[in-house]
N, C-alpha and C positions, 0 to 999 in steps of 0.2 A: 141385599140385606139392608135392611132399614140401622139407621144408626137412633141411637137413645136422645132424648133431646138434653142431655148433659154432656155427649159429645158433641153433636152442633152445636150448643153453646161455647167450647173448649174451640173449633174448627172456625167459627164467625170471628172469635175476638183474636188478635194478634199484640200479646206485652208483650212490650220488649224487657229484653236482658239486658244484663251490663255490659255485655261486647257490641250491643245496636245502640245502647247507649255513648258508647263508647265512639262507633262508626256516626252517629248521631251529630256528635260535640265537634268530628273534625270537618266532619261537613261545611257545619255552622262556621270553624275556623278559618277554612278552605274561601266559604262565599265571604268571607267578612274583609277576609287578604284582597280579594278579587275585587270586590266593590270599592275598597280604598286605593287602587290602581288605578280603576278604569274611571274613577273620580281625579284621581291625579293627572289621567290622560285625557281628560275632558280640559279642564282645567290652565296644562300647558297647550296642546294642538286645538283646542276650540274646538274639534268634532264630538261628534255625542258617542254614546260608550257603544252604540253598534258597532260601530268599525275601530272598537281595542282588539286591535291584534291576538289575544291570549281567551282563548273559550271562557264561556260561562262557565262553572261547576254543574255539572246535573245531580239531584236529586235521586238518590238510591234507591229504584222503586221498590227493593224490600222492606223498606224502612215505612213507603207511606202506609196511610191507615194504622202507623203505630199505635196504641193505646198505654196510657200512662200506668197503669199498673201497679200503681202505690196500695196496699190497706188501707180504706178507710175503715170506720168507729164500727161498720160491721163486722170489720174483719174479710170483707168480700175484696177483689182489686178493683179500683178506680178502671171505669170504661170509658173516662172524656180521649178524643183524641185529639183534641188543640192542644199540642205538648211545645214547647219551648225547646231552646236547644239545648237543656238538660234532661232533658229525654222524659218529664214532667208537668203534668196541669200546674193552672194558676192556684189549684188549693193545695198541690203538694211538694211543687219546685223548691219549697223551701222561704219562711218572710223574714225579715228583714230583723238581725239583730240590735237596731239602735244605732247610734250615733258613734263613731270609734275617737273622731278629733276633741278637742277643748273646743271648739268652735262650735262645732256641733253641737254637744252635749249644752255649753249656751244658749243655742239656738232653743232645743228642747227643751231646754229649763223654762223659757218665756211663753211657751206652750199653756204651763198654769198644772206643771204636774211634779213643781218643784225643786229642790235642790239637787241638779247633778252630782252624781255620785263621781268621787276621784277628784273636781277642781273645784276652784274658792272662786266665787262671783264676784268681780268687783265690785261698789261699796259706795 
């Protein structure tokens, strides 16, 4: 039996859910632990991180070929699958709220887009 091409379509793409996002994130935490050890252990014994005693994390092969899976403006889901470790493309990870410090928002102000909102600029 031949399947319809809107099940192949469904059967090729793989989104994930919030429990692979989920599995996704501790991954990312897992290698992030790991790499700041065996950076440690470089660092004290001067060998390089092949010979850190503690395995590398491996890469959950259900996870790869994830696809990001956000809505876009179509309404269709996002099919990029260079996702970050929030289980997300670089157009739907989420941008940047702005500046949170007085420093910051300084900084921003000198940009040429005005008076930071909340602090008084010095004078």
């Amino acid at each position: 039996m031949r399947k319809s091409p809107k099940q192949s379509d469904d059967a090729k793409h793989k989104f994930g859910t919030p429990e692979m996002r989920k599995r996704l994130k501790k991954f990312y935490a897992e290698f992030a632990d790991w790499q700041a050890k065996s950076e440690l252990f470089e660092q004290e014994t001067g060998k390089y991180w092949t010979e850190f005693p503690e395995p590398r994390p491996t890469y959950p092969k259900d996870l790869s070929g994830m696809l990001c899976g956000a809505k876009n403006r179509k309404g269709l889901p996002c099919k990029i699958s260079d996702i970050f470790s929030n289980g997300r493309c670089k157009f739907h990870g989420g941008a940047s709220t702005g500046p949170k410090t007085k420093r910051g928002k300084r900084k921003s102000a000198k940009n040429g887009f005005g008076k930071p909102r909340g602090i008084d600029l010095p004078k």
